[in-house]
C-alpha positions as MATLAB code, in Angstrom:
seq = 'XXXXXXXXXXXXXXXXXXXXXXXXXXXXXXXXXXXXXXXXXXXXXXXXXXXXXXXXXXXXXXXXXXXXXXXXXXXXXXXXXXXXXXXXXXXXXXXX';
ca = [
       0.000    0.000    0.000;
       1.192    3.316   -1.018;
       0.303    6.509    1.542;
       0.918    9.733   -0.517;
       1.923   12.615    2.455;
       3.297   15.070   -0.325;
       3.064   18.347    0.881;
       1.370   17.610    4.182;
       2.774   18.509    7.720;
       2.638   16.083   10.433;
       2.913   17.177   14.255;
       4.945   14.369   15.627;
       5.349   13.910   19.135;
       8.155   11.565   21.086;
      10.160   11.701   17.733;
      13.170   10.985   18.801;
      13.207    7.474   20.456;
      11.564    4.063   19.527;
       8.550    4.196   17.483;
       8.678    7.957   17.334;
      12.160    7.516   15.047;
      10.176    4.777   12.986;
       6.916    7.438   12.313;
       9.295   10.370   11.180;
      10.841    8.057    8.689;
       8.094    6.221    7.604;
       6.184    9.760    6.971;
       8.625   11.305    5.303;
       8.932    8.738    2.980;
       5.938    9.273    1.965;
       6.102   13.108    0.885;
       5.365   14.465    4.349;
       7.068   17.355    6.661;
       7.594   16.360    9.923;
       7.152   18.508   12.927;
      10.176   16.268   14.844;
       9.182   16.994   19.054;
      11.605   16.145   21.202;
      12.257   16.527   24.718;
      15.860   16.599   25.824;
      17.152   15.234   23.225;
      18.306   17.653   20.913;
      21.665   15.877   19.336;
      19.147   13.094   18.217;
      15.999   15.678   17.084;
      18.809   17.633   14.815;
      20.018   14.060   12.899;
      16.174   12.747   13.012;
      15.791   16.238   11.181;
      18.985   15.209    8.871;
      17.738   11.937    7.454;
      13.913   13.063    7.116;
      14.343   16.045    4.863;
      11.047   17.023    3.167;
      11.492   20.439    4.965;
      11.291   19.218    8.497;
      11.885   20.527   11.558;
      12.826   20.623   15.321;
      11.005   21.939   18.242;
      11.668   21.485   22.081;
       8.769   21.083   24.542;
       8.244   19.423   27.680;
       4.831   17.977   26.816;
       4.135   17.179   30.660;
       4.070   21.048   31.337;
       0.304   22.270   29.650;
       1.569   25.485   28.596;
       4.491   24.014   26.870;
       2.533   21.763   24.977;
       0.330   25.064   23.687;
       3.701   26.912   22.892;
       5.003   23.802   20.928;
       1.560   23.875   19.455;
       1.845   27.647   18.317;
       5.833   27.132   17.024;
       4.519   24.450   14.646;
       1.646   26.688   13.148;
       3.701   29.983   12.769;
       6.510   27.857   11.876;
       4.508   25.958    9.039;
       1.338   28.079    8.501;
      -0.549   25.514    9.066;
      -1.022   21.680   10.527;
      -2.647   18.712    8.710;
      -2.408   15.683   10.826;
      -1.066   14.962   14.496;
       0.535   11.830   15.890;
       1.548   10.886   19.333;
       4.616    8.881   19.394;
       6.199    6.612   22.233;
       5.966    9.823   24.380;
       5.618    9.878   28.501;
       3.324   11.994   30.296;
       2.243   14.058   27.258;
      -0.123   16.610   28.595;
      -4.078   16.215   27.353;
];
């Protein structure tokens, strides 16, 4: 089955470890941006952002901490102009 993500950008939280990684390259092998969250893990974020290409990028939020979430939120929009799909990786405590 072929999933055509061309010119779509995906908010993807816990990007950096386990299935996270997995998502961001299985999405941006199929045409899409990815929005790469990561926690502390910035080294890791930056080559996730490396290998994925398709114009994706970085951003830093401690998703346990509300307000953090809605800034991360925010950076993605202004950053993109605009969302089209969200998916929650292997992320802890992510706030609801």
């Amino acid at each position: 089955m072929q999933i055509d993500l061309r010119g779509q950008i995906v908010f993807l939280t816990g990007a950096t470890s386990g299935i996270g990684v997995s998502a961001a390259h299985l999405l941006s092998q199929a045409g899409a941006a990815v929005a790469i969250h990561y926690n502390t893990n910035e080294r890791e974020a930056k080559a996730l952002q490396k290998k994925t290409g398709n114009y994706s990028k970085i951003f830093q939020a401690d998703l346990s901490n509300t307000s953090e979430g809605e800034k991360y939120f925010e950076e993605v929009i202004s950053s993109y102009g605009r969302l089209d799909n969200h998916i929650k990786g292997s992320c802890s405590n992510t706030a609801q």
